[in-house]
C-alpha positions as CSV (number, residue, x, y, z in Angstrom):
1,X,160.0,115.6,-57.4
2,X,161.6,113.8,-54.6
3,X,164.8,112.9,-56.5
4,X,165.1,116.8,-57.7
5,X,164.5,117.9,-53.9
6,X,167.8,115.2,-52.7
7,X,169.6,116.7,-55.6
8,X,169.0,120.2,-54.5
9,X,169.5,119.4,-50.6
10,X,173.0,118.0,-51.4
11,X,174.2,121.2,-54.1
12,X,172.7,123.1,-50.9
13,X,174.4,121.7,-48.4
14,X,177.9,122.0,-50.6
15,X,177.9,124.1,-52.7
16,X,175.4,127.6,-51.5
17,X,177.8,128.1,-48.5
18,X,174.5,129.6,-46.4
19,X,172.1,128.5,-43.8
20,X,169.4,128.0,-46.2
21,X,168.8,124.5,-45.6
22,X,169.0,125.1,-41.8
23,X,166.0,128.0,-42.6
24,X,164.1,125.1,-44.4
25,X,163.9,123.0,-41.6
26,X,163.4,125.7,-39.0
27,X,160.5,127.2,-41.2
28,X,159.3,123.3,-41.5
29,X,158.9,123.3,-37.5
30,X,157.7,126.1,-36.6
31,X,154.8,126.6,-38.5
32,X,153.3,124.0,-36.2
33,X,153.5,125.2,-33.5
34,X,150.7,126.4,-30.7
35,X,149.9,130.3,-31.9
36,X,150.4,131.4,-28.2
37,X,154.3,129.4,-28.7
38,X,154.5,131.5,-32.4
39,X,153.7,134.9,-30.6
40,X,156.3,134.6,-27.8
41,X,158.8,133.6,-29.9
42,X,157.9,136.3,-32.6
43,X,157.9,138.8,-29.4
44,X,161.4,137.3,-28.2
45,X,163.4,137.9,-31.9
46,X,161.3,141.3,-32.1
47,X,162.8,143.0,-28.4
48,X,166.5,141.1,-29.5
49,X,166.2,143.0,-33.0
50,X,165.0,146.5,-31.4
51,X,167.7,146.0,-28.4
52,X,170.1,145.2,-31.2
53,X,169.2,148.3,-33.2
54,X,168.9,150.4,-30.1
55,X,172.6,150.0,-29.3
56,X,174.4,149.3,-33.0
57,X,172.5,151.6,-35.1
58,X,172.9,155.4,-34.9
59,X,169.5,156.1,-36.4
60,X,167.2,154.2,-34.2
61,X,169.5,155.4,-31.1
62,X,168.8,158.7,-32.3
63,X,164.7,158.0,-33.1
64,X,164.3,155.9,-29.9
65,X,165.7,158.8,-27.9
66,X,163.8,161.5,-29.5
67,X,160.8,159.4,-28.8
68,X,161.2,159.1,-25.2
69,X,161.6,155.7,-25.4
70,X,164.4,152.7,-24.5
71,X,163.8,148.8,-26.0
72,X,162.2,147.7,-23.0
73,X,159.7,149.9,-23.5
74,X,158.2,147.5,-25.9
75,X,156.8,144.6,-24.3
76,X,154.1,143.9,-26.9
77,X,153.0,143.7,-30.8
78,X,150.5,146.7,-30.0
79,X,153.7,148.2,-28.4
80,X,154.8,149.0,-31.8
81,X,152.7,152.2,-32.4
82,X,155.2,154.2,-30.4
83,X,157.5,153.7,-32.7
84,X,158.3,156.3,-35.5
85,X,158.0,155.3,-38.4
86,X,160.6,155.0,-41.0
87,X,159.9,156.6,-44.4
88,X,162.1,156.5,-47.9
89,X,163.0,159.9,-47.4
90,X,164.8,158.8,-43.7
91,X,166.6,156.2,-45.5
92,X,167.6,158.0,-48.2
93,X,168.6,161.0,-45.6
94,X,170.1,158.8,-43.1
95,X,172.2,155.9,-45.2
96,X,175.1,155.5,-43.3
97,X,173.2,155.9,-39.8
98,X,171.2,153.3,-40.9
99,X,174.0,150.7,-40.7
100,X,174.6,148.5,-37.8
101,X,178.4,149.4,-36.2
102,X,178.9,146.6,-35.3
103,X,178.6,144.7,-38.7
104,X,181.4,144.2,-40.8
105,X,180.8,145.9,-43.7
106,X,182.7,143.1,-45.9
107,X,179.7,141.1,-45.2
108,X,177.1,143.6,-46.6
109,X,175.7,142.7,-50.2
110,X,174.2,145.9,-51.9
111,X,170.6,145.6,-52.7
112,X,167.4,147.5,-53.5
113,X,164.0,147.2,-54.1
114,X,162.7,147.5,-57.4
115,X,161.7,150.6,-57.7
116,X,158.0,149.9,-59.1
117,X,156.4,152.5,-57.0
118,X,159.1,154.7,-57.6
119,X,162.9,155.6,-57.1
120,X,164.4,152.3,-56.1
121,X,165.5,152.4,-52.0
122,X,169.7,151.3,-51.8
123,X,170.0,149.0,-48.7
124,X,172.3,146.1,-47.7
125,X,171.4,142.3,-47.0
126,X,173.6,139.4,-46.3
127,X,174.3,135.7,-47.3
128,X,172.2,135.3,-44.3
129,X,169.4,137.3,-45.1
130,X,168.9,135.7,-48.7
131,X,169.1,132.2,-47.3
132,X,166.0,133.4,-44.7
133,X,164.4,135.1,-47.6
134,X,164.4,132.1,-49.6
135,X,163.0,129.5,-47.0
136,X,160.4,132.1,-46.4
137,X,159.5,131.6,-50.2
138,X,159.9,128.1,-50.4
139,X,157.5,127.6,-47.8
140,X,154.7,129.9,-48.8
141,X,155.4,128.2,-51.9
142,X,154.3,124.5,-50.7
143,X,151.4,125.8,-48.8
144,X,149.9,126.6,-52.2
145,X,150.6,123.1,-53.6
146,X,154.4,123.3,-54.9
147,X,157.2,120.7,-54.5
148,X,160.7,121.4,-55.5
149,X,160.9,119.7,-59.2
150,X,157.4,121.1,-60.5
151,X,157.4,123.4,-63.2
152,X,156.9,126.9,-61.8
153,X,157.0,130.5,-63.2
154,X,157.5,133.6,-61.1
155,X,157.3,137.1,-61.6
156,X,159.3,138.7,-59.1
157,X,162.1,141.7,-59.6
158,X,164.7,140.7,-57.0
159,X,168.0,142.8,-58.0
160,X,170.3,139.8,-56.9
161,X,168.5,137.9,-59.4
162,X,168.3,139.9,-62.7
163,X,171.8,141.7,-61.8
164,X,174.2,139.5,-63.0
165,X,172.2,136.2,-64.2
166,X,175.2,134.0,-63.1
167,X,175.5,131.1,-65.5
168,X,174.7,129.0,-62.5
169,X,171.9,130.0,-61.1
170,X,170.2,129.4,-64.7
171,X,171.4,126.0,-64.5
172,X,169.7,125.3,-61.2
173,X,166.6,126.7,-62.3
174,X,166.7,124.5,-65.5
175,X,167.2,122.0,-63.2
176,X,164.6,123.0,-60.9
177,X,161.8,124.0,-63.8
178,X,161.9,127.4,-62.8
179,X,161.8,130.5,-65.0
180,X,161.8,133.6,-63.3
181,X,160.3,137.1,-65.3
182,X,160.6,140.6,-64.1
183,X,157.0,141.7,-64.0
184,X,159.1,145.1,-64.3
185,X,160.9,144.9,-68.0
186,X,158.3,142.8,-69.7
187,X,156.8,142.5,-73.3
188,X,153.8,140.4,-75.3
C-alpha cells in the first residue's frame, strides 16, 4: 500500500499535469474541520459560484432576472429554494447559454452523463474539474476502508473513462489493482 501510494504521488505530481494531488490534501484537511467552519466555507464558494454564474453565464443572468432575484440575494443554504430549477430540457434548450463567457473554450473537455435514466445530457468539464472529481472519490473511498494499492472493483460509467481507454490509464489501474466495469454494457 504505502509504496503503491509514493509511486502514484510522484506519476501525479509529473506526469497528470492537474491539481489533483493539491485536491487530495485539501479534501484531507477539511473534512476535519468544526461543522460551523465547513458550512461557512461551503456558503463562501456557493455566493462566489452563483456571483460567478450571475455575471458570466447568459442563462442564469437571464433565470436570476426573471426571478426577481440578484446573488446577494442568497445569504443561506435554505436560500436556495428561490432558485429555479434547472431541468434537462433547459439544458438541452439552452447549450450555448449555459456556458461561462468568460471561459476559454480551448479548455472545455466534452462530457456527458451516462444516459441510464435516459437520453444522455452533453456538458463540458475541465482538467480541473476531473482532478476535484477524483479526490472527491478517493476520499469517500478511504472512509469506507480503501488505501491506494488494494484491490478494488468499480462499477461506474464515466464517459472520460470508457471513451477512449488510453493504454495508460490501464496501466495505472494495473498498477493500482483497479478494474473499472460499466454497470451500463455489462454481461454474465
Amino acid at each position: 500500500g504505502r509504496l503503491v501510494r509514493g509511486a502514484y504521488q510522484l506519476w501525479a505530481k509529473v506526469m497528470r499535469r492537474d491539481d489533483f494531488l493539491k485536491y487530495c490534501a485539501e479534501l484531507e484537511r477539511s473534512q476535519y474541520l468544526p461543522s460551523e467552519e465547513i458550512r461557512s466555507l461551503q456558503l463562501m464558494r456557493l455566493k462566489a459560484l452563483l456571483t460567478h454564474a450571475y455575471n458570466n453565464v447568459p442563462y442564469y443572468r437571464k433565470r436570476f432576472q426573471g426571478a426577481g432575484l440578484k446573488p446577494s440575494d442568497i445569504k443561506t443554504t435554505d436560500d436556495l429554494i428561490k432558485l429555479p430549477l434547472l431541468t434537462k430540457k433547459d439544458i438541452r434548450a439552452n447549450f450555448n447559454d449555459l456556458i461561462a463567457a468568460n471561459f476559454p473554450r480551448k479548455k472545455m473537455l466534452p462530457y456527458s452523463t451516462s444516459g441510464s435514466t435516459g437520453e444522455p445530457i452533453k456538458f463540458y468539464i475541465t482538467r480541473g474539474t476531473s482532478a476535484q472529481r477524483q479526490a472527491a472519490a478517493y476520499r469517500a473511498y478511504r472512509w469506507s476502508g480503501y488505501e491506494m494499492g488494494d484491490r478494488i472493483v468499480n462499477l461506474w460509467s464515466p464517459q472520460e473513462y470508457f471513451r477512449g481507454r488510453q493504454l495508460g490509464n490501464r496501466l495505472i489501474n494495473l498498477f493500482l489493482k483497479a478494474i473499472y466495469l460499466n454497470p451500463l454494457n455489462m454481461s454474465a
